[in-house]
C-alpha positions as CSV (number, residue, x, y, z in Angstrom):
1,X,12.3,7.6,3.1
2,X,9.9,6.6,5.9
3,X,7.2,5.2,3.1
4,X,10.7,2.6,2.0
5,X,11.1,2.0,5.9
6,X,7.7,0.4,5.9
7,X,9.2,-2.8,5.0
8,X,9.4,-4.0,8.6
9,X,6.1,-3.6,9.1
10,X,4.9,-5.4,5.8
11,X,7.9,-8.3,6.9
12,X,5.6,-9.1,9.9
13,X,2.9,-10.1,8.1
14,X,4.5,-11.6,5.3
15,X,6.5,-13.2,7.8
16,X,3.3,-14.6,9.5
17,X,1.8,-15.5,6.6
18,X,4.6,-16.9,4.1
19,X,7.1,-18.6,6.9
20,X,4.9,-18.9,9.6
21,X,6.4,-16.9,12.3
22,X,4.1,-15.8,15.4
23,X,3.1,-12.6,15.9
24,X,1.0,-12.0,19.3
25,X,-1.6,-9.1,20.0
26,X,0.7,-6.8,20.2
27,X,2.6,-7.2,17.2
28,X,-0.7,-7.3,15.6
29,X,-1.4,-4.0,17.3
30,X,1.3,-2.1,16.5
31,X,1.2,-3.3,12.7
32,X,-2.1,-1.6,13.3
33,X,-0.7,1.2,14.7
34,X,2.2,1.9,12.0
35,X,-1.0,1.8,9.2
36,X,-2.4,5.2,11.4
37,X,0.9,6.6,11.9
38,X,1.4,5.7,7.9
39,X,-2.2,7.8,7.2
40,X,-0.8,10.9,9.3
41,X,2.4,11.0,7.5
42,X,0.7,11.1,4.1
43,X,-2.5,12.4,4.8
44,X,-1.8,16.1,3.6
45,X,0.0,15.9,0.4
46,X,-2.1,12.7,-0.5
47,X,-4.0,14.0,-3.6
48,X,-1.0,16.3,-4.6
49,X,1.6,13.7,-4.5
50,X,-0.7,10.2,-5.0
51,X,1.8,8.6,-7.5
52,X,5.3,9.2,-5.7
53,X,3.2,8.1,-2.0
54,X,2.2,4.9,-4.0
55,X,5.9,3.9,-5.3
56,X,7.3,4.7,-2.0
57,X,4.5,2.5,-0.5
58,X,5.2,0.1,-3.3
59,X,9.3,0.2,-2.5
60,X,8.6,-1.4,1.4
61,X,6.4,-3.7,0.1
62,X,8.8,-5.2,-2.7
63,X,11.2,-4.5,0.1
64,X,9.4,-6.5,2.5
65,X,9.0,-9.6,0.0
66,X,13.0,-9.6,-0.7
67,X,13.5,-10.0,2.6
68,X,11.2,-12.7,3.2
69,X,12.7,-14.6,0.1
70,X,16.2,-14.1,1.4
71,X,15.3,-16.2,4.7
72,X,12.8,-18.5,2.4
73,X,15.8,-19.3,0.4
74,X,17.7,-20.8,3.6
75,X,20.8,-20.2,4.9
76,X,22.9,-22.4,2.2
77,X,22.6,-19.4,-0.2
78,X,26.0,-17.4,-0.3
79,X,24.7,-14.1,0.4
80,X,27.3,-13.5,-2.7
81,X,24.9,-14.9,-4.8
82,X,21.9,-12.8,-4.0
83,X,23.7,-9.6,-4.2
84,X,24.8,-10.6,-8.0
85,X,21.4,-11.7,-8.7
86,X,19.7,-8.0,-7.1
87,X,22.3,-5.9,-8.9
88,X,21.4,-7.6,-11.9
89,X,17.8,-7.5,-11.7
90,X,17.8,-3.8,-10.5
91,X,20.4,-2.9,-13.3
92,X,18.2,-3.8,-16.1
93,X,14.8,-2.3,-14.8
94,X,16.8,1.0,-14.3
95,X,18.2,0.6,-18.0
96,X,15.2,2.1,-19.4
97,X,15.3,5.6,-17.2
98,X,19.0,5.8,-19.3
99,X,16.5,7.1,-22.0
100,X,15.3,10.6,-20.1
101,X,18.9,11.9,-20.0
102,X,22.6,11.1,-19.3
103,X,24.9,13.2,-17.3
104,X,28.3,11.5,-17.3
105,X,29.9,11.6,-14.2
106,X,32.9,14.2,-13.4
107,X,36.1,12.4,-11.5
108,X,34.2,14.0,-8.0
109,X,31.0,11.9,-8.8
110,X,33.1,9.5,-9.6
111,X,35.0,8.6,-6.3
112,X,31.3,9.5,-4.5
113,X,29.9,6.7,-6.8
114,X,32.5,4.3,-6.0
115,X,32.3,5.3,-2.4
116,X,28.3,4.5,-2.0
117,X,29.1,1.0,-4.1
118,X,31.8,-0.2,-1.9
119,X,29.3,1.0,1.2
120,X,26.8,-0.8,-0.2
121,X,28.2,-4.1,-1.2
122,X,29.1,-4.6,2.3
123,X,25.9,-3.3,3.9
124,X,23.8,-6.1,1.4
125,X,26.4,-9.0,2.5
126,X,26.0,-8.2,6.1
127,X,22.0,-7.3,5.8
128,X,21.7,-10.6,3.5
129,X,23.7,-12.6,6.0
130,X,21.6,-11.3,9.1
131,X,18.5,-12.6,7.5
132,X,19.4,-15.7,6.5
133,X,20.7,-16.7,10.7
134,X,17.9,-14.7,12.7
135,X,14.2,-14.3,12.8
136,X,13.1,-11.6,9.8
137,X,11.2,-9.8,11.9
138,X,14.0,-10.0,14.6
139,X,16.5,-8.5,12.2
140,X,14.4,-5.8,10.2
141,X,12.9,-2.7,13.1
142,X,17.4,-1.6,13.0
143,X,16.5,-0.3,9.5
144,X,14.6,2.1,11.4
145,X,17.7,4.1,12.3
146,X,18.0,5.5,8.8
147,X,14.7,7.5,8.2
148,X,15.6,9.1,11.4
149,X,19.1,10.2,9.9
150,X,17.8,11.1,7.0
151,X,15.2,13.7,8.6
152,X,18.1,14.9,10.7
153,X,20.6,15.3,7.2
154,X,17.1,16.6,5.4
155,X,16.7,19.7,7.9
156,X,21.0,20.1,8.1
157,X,21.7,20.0,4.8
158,X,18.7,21.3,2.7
159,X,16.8,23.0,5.3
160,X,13.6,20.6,4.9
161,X,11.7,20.6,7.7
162,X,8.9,18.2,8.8
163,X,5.5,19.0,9.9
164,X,4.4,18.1,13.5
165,X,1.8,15.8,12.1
166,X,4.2,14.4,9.9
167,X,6.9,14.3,12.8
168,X,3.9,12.1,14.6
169,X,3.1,9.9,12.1
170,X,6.9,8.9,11.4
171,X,7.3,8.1,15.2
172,X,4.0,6.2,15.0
173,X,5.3,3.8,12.3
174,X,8.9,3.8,13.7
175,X,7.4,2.9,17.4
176,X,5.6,0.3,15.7
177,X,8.7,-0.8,14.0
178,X,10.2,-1.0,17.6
179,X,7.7,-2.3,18.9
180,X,7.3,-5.4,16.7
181,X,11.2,-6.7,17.6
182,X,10.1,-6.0,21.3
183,X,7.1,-7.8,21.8
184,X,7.3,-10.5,19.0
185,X,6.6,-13.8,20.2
186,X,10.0,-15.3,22.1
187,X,9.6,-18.9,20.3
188,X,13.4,-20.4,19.9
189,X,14.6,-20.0,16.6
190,X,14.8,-22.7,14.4
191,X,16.9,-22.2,11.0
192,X,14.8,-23.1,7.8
193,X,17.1,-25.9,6.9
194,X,16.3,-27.8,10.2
């Protein structure tokens, strides 16, 4: 989960270098500092687990360039619109998994599946919205809340346990995270359409 959260991290410095928002040393730093953090957190399992690091790595970065595209495309775009278009897209790249097995839902998995649609529907408008009205870099370290859930859920619920080293690099990249919305430069917004 915390390889996905990178995309705040990879949002600065797209953000820099796609829509030109400032970042100061310290920004710079702590992007710096969430790399390390990133190295402790993956460090041991590396060779044993190369492929599933990289496609998490690969999910913040993708992640990271959504975002910025969302504020590249203005704030004109009804956030409606780029929900439609994501489903979409993410519906036929995950067409072809349909192939290594089915399991049709029971009514259970049902209401959970509608549940976590209707959760997420409004989570996108409100996330899409958010980015298209305030700074990306500004609006992205709150994401940060949910790898912390999720280790708290992991070690409730099915009794997985993080190492101390990977306990350390997690809070490295999630300071960074913090960090970055702290100290990013205070220049006064101006919306893209402006």
């Amino acid at each position: 989960v915390i390889l996905n959260y990178t995309a705040p991290i990879f949002v600065a410095i797209f953000a820099r270098l796609i829509l030109n928002e400032k970042t100061n040393w310290i920004v710079n730093l702590a992007v710096v500092s969430s790399f390390l953090g990133l190295y402790l957190l993956v460090s041991p399992q590396f060779e044993a687990k190369l492929i599933p690091i990289l496609i998490g790595l690969l999910s913040g970065i993708l992640a990271a360039l959504a975002y910025i595209m969302i504020r590249f495309g203005g704030e004109n775009e009804s956030p409606y619109t780029i929900i439609f278009y994501f489903t979409t897209i993410s519906t036929i790249c995950s067409l072809p998994f349909l192939t290594l097995g089915f399991h049709w839902p029971n009514l259970v998995e049902w209401i959970a599946l509608i549940g976590v649609a209707v959760g997420a529907f409004f989570v996108q408008v409100w996330l899409t919205q958010s980015i298209q009205t305030a700074p990306v870099s500004s609006v992205l370290p709150f994401s940060y809340l949910t790898p912390v859930f999720c280790a708290i859920l992991g070690a409730f619920i099915w009794k997985e346990y993080l190492t101390f080293q990977a306990i350390l690099g997690g809070a490295m990249i999630i300071a960074s995270g913090i960090s970055i919305y702290l100290f990013r430069e205070k220049t006064p917004f101006i919306p893209l359409e402006e």
